[in-house]
Each structure stands twice: as C-alpha cells, then as structure tokens.
N, C-alpha and C positions, 0 to 999 in steps of 0.2 A: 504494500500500500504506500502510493508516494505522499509524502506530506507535500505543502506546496505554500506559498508564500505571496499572498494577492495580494498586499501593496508593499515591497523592499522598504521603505521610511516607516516604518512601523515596528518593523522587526526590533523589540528593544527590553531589556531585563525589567522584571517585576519587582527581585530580590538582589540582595548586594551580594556582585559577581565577586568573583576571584580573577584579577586581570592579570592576562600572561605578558607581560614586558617584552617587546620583541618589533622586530620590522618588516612588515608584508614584501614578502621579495617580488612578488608579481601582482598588478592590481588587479581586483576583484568588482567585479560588476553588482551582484547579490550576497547577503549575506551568507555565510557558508560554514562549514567546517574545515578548519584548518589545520594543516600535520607539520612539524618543524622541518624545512628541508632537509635535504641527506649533501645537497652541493651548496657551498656556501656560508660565509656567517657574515655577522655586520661589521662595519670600520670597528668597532668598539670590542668585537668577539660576542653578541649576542646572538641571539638566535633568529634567524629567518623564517617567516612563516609563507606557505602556498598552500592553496586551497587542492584541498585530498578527497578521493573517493574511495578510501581503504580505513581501517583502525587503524593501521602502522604510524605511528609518529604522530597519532590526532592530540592537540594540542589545547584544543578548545573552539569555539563557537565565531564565529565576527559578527557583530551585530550591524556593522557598517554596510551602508550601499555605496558606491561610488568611490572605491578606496584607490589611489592613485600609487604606483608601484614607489617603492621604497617609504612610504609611510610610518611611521610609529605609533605605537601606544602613548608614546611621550607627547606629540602633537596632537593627539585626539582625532587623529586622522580615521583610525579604525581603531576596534576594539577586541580584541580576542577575547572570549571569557569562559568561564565555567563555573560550575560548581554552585548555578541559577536558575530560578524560571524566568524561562523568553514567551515572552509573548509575540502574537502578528503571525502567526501561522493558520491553515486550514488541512482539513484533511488529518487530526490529532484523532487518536483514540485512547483516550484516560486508562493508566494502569497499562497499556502494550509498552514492551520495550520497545528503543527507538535508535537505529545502525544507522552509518555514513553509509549515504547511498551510491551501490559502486557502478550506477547509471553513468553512461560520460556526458560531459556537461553540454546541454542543445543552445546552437547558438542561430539567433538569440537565447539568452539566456531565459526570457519572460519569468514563468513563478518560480523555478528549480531554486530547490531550499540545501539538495545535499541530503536530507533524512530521510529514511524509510522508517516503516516498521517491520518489513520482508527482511526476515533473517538473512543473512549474506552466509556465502561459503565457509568461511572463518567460524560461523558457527554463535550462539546466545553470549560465547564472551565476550563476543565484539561488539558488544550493545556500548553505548554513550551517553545513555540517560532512558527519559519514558517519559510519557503523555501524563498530564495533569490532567487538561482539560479539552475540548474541541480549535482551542486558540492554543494550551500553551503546553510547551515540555519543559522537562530539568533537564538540564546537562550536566554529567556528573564531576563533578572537580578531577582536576589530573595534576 
C-alpha cells in the first residue's frame, strides 16, 4: 500500500523530532526518507545525506520540499528527523508498520512520499516507524 503525500508544504512534525545534523548531498524535490551516503562526507567531515529507497543507511525523514543540493540542517534549509509524528500524508493505516519504499522515484515526482506499508524483501525488520492515524506516522529514532 503506497502512502502518498497530497500537498509537499504540509508535510511537517507534530512532536519534537530528533534532528540529524548533516548536509543533503543531492536536492530533493518531496519530502522523503533519507540514508547517509556511502561516497562522500562534508568540508567539515559530517555526514551526507540522499534520498534512499532501501533500510541501508536510513537516517531519518526530510520534512522539506524544495531542498537545494548541499543544504544543511544548520541553514534550515531541510530537515532530516526522527524519532516523531509527521503529519500531511494520505493513504496511513493506524497500527500497520510503515518501510522505505523501494519503488524508484517517478519523475515527476507528484505525491511519492518514499513509505509503504508492503513489506519489502528485507523482511518486518526493515520497518521505520507505523501509522498513527489516516494523516500521520512515527518515525522511529535512529
């Protein structure tokens, strides 16, 4: 079941996240789930983040639309986060857990949020959170 994302500017924490300090290494259109890259770190040595459609390396959430590549957390450019309810989604079913969805990204991009609740190959560990409500899910802290 795809979750799906009918207005990107809305997508936005209900509960105080736990925010991953880091700099989007390639900009992001819709808000997504994002994994630390495996090439790469910042001038500083922190971590890079790009938008994933695996568990491997997921990192946390973006809440941001419109994130311009090399961004940070520090500019409030974009936001990585976890360990919160998001609101501004459709397509939630309260209590299902809720994977990165390992669809590839349709471009345009339109609703694609990145989450299912269709188990992935990986199997129930690879869950990332679960549905609260019809609009929102947690994301589990990482």
């Amino acid at each position: 079941m795809p979750i799906t994302i009918p207005n990107r500017n809305l997508v936005k924490p209900t509960t105080t996240p736990r925010r991953i300090p880091a700099q989007v290494k390639t900009g992001v259109v819709n808000p997504c789930p994002l994994a630390v890259s495996t090439t790469g770190a910042t001038g500083t040595g922190g971590p890079l983040m790009e938008p994933t459609v695996t568990r491997v390396g997921f990192a946390g959430y973006n809440v941001r639309p419109d994130v311009p590549e090399g961004a940070s957390a520090d500019d409030e450019a974009y936001a990585c986060v976890s360990g919160c309810i998001l609101d501004g989604f459709a397509g939630v079913s309260p209590g299902l857990d809720i994977f990165v969805d390992p669809t590839a990204r349709p471009d345009p991009i339109g609703t694609f949020s990145g989450l299912t609740h269709t188990i992935p190959a990986a199997g129930a560990p690879a869950r990332i959170g679960f549905g609260i409500s019809t609009t929102k899910v947690y994301i589990l802290a990482v």
